[in-house]
Structure formats: C-alpha cells, structure tokens
N, C-alpha and C positions, 0 to 999 in steps of 0.2 A: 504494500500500500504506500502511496507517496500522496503527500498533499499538493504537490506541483507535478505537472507533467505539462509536457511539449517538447519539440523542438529547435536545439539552438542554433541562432541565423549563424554566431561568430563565436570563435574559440581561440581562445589565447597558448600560443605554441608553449611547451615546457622543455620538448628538447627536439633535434632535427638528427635523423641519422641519414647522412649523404650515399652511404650505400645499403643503407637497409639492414636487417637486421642480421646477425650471419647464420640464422640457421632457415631464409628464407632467400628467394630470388631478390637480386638487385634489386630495391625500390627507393627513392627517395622520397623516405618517408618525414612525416612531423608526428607526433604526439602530444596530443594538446585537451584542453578542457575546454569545454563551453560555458562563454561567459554569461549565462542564463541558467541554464539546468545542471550545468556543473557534471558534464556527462566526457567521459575519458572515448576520447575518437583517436583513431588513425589514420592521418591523412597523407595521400602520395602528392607531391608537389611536380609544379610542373616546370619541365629542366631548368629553366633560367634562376629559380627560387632559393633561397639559402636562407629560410626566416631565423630569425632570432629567439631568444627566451625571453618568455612574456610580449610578443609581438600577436598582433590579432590581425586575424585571417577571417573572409567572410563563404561561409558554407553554405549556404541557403540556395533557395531556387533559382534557376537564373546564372547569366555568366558569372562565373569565379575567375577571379584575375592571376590567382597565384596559387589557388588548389587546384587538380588535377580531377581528383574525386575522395571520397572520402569510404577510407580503405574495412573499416571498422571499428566498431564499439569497445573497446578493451576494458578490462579490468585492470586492478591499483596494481596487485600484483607482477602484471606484466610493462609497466613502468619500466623503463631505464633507469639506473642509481641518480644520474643527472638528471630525470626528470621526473623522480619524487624529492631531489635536494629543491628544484624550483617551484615546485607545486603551492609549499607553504609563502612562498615571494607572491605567485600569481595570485592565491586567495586572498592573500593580506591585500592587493592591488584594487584585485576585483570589488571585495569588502568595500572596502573604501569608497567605490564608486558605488558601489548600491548602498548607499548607507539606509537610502530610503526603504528598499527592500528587506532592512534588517529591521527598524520602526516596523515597517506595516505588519510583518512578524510577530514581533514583541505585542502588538496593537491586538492584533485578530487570529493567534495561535489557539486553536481548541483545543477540548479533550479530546485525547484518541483509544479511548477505553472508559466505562463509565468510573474506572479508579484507576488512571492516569493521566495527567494532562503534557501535553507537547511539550511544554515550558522543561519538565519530568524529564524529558530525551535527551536533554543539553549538558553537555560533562558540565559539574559542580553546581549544577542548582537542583534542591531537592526539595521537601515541601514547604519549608518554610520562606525557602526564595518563592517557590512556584505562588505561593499563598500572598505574598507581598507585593509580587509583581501584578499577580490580579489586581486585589486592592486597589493597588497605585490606578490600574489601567480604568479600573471602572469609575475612578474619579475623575478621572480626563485621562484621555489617549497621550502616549507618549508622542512629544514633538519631534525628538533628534534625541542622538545617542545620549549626549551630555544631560536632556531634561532625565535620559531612562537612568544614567549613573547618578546624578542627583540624587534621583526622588526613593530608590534603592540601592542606597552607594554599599551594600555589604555584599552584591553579586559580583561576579568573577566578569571582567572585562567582554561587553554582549559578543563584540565583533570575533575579540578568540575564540570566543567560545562556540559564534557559529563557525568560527574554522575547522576549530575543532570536532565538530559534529559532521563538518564537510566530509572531511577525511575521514572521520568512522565510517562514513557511508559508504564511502567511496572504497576503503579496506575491506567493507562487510564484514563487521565486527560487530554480531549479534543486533542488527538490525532489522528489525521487522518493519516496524514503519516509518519509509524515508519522510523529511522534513524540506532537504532540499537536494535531494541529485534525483 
C-alpha cells in the first residue's frame, strides 16, 4: 500500500556507468531516482551524455533530450556503492525543494491502521510525538518547516526524518505501507 502513486516526469542521476554494468552488455547507463515518487530507475543515455550526480534528466512522455529510454525499475540493493554514497546528497536536495511537500505531509498524514497513525512510520517519533503533532495540527495547519519545529521542537529534524523513511522504503526494510516511494 502507498499513499502516493504515479509516475515520475524527472529523476535526479546518483551515478552514470559509461560502460555499463560488467556482468551485463555494454550500456551506458545512469541510475537515478525520481524526483516525485522517489522511485530507483535505470536509464541508458544517449551516446553524447555523461550526466552528473544529482543532475536531473527528464523521462516523461515525449522527446527526451538526453535519455535514450528508461532501462528499468531497480531496487536499493542493486545500487552502485557510488550511488547509494549520493543518494543521501540527492534527498537532502530534493527535500529541500519540496519542503512544501513535506508541510502538506505533516498537514494531512492519516491513520493507516485503526491503531497506527503515519506520523507512527517515521524513524523516532512514537506516540507521544504522533499525539503532539496532531494536536499542534488540528489547531492550525503547519505553515513551513520552522512553524512545524517550533510548535513541537522535541521531534527529530521532519526533513531527516523523511529521508530517513525515504531510504527505509527504498531498502525494504519491513515496510508495508509506503509513505513516499
């Protein structure tokens, strides 16, 4: 179960291998995450290309400038060591730019069992964050991060902590229901 789905138009490279992997046919590939659903692709580039780490590439319908096509879905595990060392650079980036994303989150996270709530899935906050954070919310909506560490400044940093959650997901580390990949 995930409370998002779709698919992502752009994804942010983690690592490029110029001849592919060695126990496959020559491909020049990237390995990248999507900067929406946070979903691990495989993309073959097309020969002129040499992207970078943490460069964004657009996959979506329609001409691609610099993807080829997009090779498959991978799991954390089949990572490159180089491109689970950039992974945490890339979210922390990503992060940042959806900060709004992480608000509307914090904002409209339900329960996902009638004795579990979302907020419950997030490494280090347990019920009495979960219990505070409602509270807080149902007095008024959090505006930005700062009002959300304010008004509960005894939770664990939001944005780490959906990083951290990212990468649970993303490892498949006793996850049943995704939150965000």
């Amino acid at each position: 179960m995930s409370i998002l789905s779709g698919k992502d138009e752009h994804v942010q490279v983690l690592d490029f291998l110029e001849h592919g992997k060695s126990n496959e046919r020559e491909e020049r590939v990237a390995q990248t995450i999507g900067t929406e659903y946070y979903t691990l692709l495989e993309v073959v580039m097309r020969e002129e290309e040499r992207p970078k780490g943490g460069e964004t590439l657009y996959i979506g319908e329609g001409d691609r400038d610099k993807v080829e096509f997009i090779k498959a879905r991978i799991k954390y595990d089949e990572l490159t060591g180089n491109a689970k060392n950039e992974l945490k650079y890339v979210l922390d980036a990503l992060l940042k730019e959806n900060e709004d994303d992480i608000i509307e989150f914090f904002n409209t996270a339900p329960p996902v069992t009638p004795r579990r709530h979302a907020f419950e899935l997030l490494p280090g906050i347990g019920k009495k964050h979960m219990q505070k954070l409602l509270d807080e919310r149902e007095k008024e909506e959090f505006e930005s991060l700062q009002d959300l560490k304010d008004r509960v400044p005894s939770i664990p940093d939001p944005k780490e902590t959906v990083r951290k959650r990212i990468i649970q997901e993303l490892k498949g580390e006793d996850v049943r229901t995704r939150l965000f990949t």
